[in-house]
FIKEFI-617157 format. One record per residue (C-alpha): x, y, z; residue number from 1. Coordinates in steps of 0.25 Angstrom, whole numbers, plus 5000, padded with zeros to 4 digits. Layout:
{u X | v Y | w Z | num NUM}
...
REM end
This chain:
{u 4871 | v 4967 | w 5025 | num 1}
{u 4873 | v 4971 | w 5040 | num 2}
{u 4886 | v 4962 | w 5041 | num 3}
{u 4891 | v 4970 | w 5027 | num 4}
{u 4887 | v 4983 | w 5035 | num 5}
{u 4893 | v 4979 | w 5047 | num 6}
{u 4906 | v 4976 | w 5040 | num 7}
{u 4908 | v 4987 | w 5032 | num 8}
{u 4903 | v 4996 | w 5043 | num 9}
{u 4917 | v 4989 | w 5049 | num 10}
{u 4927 | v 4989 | w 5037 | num 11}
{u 4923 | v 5006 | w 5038 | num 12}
{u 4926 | v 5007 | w 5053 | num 13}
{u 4940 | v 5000 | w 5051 | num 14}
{u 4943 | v 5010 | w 5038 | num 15}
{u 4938 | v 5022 | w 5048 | num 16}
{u 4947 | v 5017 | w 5061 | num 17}
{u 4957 | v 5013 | w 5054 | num 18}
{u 4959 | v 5027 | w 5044 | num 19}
{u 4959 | v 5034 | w 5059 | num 20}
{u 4972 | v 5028 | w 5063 | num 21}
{u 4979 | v 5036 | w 5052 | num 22}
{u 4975 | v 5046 | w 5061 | num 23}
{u 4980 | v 5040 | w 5075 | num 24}
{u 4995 | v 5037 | w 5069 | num 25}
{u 4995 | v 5048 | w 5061 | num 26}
{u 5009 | v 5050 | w 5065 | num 27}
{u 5013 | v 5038 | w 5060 | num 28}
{u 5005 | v 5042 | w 5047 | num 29}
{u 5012 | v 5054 | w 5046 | num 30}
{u 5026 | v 5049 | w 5049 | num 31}
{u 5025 | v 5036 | w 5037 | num 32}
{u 5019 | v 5048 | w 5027 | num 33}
{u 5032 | v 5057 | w 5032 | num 34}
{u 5042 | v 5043 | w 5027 | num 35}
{u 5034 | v 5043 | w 5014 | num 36}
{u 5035 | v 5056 | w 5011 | num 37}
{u 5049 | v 5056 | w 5016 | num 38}
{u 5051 | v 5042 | w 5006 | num 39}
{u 5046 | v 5051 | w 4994 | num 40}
{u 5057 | v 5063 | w 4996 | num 41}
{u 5067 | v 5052 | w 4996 | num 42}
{u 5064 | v 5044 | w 4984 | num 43}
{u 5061 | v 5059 | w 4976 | num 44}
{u 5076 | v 5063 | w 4981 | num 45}
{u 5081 | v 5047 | w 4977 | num 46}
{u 5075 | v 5046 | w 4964 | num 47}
{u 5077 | v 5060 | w 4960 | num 48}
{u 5091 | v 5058 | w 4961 | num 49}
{u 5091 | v 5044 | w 4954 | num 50}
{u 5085 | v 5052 | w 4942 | num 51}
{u 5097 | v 5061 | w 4943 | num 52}
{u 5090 | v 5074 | w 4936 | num 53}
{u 5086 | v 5067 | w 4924 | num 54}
{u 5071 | v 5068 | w 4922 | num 55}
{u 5067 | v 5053 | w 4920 | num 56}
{u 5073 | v 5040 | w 4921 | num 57}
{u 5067 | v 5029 | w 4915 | num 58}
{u 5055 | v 5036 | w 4909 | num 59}
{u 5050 | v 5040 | w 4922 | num 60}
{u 5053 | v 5056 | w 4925 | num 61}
{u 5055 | v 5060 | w 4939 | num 62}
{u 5044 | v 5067 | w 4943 | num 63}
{u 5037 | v 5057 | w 4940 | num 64}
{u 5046 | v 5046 | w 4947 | num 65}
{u 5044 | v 5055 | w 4960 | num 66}
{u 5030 | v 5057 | w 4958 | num 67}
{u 5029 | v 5042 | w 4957 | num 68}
{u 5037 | v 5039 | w 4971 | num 69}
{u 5029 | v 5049 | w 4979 | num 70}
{u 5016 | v 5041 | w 4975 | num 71}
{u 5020 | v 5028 | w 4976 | num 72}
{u 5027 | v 5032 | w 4990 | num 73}
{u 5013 | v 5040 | w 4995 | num 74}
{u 5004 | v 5027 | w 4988 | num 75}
{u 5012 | v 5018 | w 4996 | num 76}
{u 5012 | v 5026 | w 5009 | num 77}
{u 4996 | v 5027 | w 5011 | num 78}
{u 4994 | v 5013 | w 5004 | num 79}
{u 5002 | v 5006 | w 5015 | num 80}
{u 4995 | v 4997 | w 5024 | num 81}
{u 4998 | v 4991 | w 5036 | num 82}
{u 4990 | v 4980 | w 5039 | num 83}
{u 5002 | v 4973 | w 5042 | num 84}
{u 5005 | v 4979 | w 5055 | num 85}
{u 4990 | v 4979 | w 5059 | num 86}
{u 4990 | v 4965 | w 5059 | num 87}
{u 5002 | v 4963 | w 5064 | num 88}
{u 4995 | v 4972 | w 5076 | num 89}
{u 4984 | v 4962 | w 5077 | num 90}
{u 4990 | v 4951 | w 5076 | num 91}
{u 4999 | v 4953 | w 5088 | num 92}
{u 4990 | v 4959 | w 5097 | num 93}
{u 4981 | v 4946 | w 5094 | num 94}
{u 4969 | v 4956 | w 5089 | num 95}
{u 4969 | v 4949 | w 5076 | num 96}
{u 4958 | v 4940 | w 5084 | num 97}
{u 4949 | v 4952 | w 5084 | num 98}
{u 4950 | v 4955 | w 5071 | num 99}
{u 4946 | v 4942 | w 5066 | num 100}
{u 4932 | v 4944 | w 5075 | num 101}
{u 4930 | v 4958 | w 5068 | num 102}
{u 4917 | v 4957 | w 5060 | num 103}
{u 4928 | v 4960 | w 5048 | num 104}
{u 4938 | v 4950 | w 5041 | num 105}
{u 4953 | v 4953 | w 5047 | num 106}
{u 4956 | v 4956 | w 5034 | num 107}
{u 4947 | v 4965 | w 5030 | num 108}
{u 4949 | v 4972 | w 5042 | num 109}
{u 4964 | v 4974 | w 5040 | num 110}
{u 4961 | v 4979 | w 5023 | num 111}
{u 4950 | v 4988 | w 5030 | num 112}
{u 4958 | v 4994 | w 5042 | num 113}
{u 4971 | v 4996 | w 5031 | num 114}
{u 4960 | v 5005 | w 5021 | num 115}
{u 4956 | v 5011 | w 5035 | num 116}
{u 4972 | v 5014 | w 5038 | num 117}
{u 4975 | v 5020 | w 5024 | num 118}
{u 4961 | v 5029 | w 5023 | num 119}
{u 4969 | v 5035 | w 5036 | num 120}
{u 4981 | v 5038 | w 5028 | num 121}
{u 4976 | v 5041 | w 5016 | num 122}
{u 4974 | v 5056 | w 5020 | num 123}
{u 4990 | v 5057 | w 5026 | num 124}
{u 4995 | v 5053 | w 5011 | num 125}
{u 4986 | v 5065 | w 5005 | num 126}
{u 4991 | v 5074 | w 5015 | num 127}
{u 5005 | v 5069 | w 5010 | num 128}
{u 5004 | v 5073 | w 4995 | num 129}
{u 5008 | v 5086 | w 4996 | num 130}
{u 5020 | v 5082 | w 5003 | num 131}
{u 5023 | v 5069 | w 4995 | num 132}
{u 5022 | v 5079 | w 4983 | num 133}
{u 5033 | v 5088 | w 4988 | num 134}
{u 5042 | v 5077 | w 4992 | num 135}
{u 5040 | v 5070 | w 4980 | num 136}
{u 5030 | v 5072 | w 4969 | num 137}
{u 5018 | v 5068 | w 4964 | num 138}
{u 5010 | v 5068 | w 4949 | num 139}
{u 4997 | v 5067 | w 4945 | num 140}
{u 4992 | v 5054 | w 4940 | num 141}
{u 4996 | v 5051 | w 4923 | num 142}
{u 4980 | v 5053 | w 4920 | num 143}
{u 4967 | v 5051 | w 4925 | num 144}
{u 4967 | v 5036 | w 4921 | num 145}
{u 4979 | v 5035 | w 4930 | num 146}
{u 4973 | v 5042 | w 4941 | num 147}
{u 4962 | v 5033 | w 4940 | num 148}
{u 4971 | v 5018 | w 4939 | num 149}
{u 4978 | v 5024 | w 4951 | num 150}
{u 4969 | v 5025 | w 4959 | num 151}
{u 4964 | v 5009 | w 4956 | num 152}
{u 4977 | v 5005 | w 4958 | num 153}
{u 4980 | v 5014 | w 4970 | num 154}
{u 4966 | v 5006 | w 4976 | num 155}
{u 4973 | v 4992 | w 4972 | num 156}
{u 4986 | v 4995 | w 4976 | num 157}
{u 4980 | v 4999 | w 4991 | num 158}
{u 4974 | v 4985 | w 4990 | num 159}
{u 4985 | v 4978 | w 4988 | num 160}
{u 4996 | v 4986 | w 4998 | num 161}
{u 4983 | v 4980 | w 5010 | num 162}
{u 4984 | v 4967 | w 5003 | num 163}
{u 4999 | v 4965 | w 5004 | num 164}
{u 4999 | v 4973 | w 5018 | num 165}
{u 4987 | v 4964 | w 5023 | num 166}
{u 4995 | v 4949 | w 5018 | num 167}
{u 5010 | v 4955 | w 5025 | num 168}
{u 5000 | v 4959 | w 5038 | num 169}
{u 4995 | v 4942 | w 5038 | num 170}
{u 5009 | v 4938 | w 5039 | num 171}
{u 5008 | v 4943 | w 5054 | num 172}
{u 5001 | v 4929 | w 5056 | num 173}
{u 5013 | v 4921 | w 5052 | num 174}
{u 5026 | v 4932 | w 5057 | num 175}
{u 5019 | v 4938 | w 5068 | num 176}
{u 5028 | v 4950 | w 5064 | num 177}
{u 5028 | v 4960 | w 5051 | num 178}
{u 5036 | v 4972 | w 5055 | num 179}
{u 5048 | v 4967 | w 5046 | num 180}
{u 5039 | v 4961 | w 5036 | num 181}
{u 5032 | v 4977 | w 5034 | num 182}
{u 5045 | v 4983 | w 5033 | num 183}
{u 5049 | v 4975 | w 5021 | num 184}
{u 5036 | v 4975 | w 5014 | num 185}
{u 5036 | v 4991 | w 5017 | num 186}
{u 5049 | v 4992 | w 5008 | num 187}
{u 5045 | v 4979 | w 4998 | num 188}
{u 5032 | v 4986 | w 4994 | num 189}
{u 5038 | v 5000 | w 4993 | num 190}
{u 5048 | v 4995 | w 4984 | num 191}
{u 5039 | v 4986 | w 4975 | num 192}
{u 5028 | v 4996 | w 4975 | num 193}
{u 5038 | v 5005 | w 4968 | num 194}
{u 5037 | v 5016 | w 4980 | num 195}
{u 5053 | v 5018 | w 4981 | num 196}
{u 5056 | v 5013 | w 4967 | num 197}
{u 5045 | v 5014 | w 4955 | num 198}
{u 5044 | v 4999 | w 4947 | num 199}
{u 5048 | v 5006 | w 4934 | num 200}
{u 5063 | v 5008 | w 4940 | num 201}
{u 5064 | v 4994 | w 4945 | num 202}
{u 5074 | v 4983 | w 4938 | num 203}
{u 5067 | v 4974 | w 4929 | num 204}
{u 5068 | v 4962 | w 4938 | num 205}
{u 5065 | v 4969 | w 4951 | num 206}
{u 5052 | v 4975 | w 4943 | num 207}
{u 5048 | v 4963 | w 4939 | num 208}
{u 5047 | v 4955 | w 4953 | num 209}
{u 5039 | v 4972 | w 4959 | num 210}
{u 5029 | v 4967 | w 4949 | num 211}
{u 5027 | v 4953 | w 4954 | num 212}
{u 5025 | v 4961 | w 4968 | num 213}
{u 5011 | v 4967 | w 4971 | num 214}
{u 5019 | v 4980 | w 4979 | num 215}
{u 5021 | v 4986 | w 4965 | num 216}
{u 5005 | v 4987 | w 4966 | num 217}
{u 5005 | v 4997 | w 4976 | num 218}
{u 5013 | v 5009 | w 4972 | num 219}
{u 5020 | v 5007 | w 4957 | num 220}
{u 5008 | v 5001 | w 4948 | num 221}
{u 4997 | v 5012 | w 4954 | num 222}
{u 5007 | v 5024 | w 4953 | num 223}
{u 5012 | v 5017 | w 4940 | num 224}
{u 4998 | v 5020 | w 4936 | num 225}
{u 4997 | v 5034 | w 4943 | num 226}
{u 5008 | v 5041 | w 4934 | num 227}
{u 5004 | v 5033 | w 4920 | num 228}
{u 5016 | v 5022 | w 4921 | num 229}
{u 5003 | v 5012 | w 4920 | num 230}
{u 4993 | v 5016 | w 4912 | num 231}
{u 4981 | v 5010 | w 4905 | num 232}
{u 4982 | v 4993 | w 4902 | num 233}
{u 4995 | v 4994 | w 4909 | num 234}
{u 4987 | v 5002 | w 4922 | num 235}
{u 4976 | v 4991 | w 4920 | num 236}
{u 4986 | v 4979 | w 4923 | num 237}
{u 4992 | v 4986 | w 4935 | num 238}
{u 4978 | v 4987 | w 4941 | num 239}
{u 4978 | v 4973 | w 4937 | num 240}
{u 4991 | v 4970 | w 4946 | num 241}
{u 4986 | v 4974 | w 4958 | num 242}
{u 4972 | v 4969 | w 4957 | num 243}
{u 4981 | v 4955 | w 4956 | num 244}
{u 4988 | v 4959 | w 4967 | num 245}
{u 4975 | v 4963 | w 4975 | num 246}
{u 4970 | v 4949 | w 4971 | num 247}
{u 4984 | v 4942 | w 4976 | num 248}
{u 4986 | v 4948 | w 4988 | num 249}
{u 4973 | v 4946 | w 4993 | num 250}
{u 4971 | v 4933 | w 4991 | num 251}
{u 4987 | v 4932 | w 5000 | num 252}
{u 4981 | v 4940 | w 5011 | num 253}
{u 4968 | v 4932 | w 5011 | num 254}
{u 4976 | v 4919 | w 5010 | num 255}
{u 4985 | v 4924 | w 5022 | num 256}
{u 4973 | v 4928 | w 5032 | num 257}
{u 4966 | v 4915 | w 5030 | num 258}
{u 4980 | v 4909 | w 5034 | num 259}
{u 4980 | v 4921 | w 5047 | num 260}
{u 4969 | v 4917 | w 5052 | num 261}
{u 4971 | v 4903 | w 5054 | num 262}
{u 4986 | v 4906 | w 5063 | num 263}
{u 4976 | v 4917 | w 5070 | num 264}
{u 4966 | v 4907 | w 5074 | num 265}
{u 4979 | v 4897 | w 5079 | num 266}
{u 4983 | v 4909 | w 5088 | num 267}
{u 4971 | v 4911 | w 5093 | num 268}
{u 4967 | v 4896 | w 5095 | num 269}
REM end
């Protein structure tokens, strides 16, 4: 039982340090929440001229639309993660050896230290409704039922967007470089996630390879939810998605560390 304390007495010191750095580099904070908020004036100005004064366009009124993009854009701001670059840190300073004598498993400590990261943030993106409300706009959930799956799926698609984020970081072992590789998946999961385009407006072929993707998990199937799109059975089978895609990903990831490890220990030998 003291092991377990001790443990957990750990996991909740990495979530408490890691929240304060929101804190140190609240500059940088500040400046990403600026290029979000900035992203959300631009896609309300784009898209309100693609609908060209007519109140809706394919079923879907504008309001609406915007309402959508300026959630999906603020969901995917404090949902980002970037365990990628904290490996990538480790691995080339040659602390990864530290970590792996830590009383917690590596990868635990990376999941742990992302929540930590995000707790820190989490505050910033509330600070920034009002703002993202002005430059876009925002609308209550379709119903309390809504409201309630949203917030299930919100929980997976958090889950998943580490998942992804901790399987690109373990390619550092192999590439020994990610910046390029970050850049790209930045735009691929915007994309897919339906943050600049909303799935429902995509051509039937390119829909049809977004919903073999998990991205479309993190941002169009939980807002998808949130504004009555998905609703009941159909709400059910989205929760279903991404508890797949939860079950996929981290069996990849724990696959890849158990690969890691093993080019960590030839280094070091």
């Amino acid at each position: 039982m003291s092991g377990i304390a001790t443990r957990w007495g750990g996991v909740i010191k990495l979530v408490d340090v890691n929240s304060q750095l929101a804190y140190v580099y609240r500059g940088e904070i500040a400046l990403r929440l600026l290029g979000m908020l900035l992203q959300v004036f631009l896609l309300k100005v784009v898209w309100t001229a693609v609908y060209a004064g007519r109140s809706e366009v394919n079923g879907i009124p504008i309001a609406l639309m915007i309402s959508y993009l300026t959630l999906a854009n603020l969901q995917v701001w404090v949902l980002y993660c970037d365990i990628t670059n904290v490996v990538y840190e480790r691995v080339r300073e040659g602390s990864i050896a530290l970590d792996l004598a830590r009383p917690i498993d590596v990868l635990p400590q990376l999941v742990w230290g992302q929540v930590g990261r995000t707790a820190g943030v989490v505050p910033f993106g509330l600070l920034a409704l009002p703002v993202a409300a002005v430059m876009g706009a925002l609308a209550w959930p379709a119903s309390g039922e809504a409201a309630a799956l949203y917030a299930v799926s919100l929980v997976l698609a958090y889950a998943i967007s580490i998942l992804a984020s901790l399987i690109l970081a373990l390619l550092v072992f192999w590439t020994y470089e990610t910046h390029g590789v970050t850049a790209i998946y930045s735009f691929v999961t915007q994309f897919f996630a339906g943050a600049l385009v909303p799935l429902w407006f995509f051509p039937d072929g390119l829909r049809a390879v977004a919903e073999l993707l998990p991205f479309q998990t993190q941002a169009y199937l939980p807002l998808s939810i949130y504004i009555g799109r998905l609703a009941g059975g159909d709400a059910l089978r989205g929760l279903g998605v991404q508890a797949f895609w939860i079950a996929a990903l981290g069996l990849i990831a724990n696959a890849l560390w158990h690969r890691a490890i093993r080019r960590v220990v030839i280094q070091g030998g």
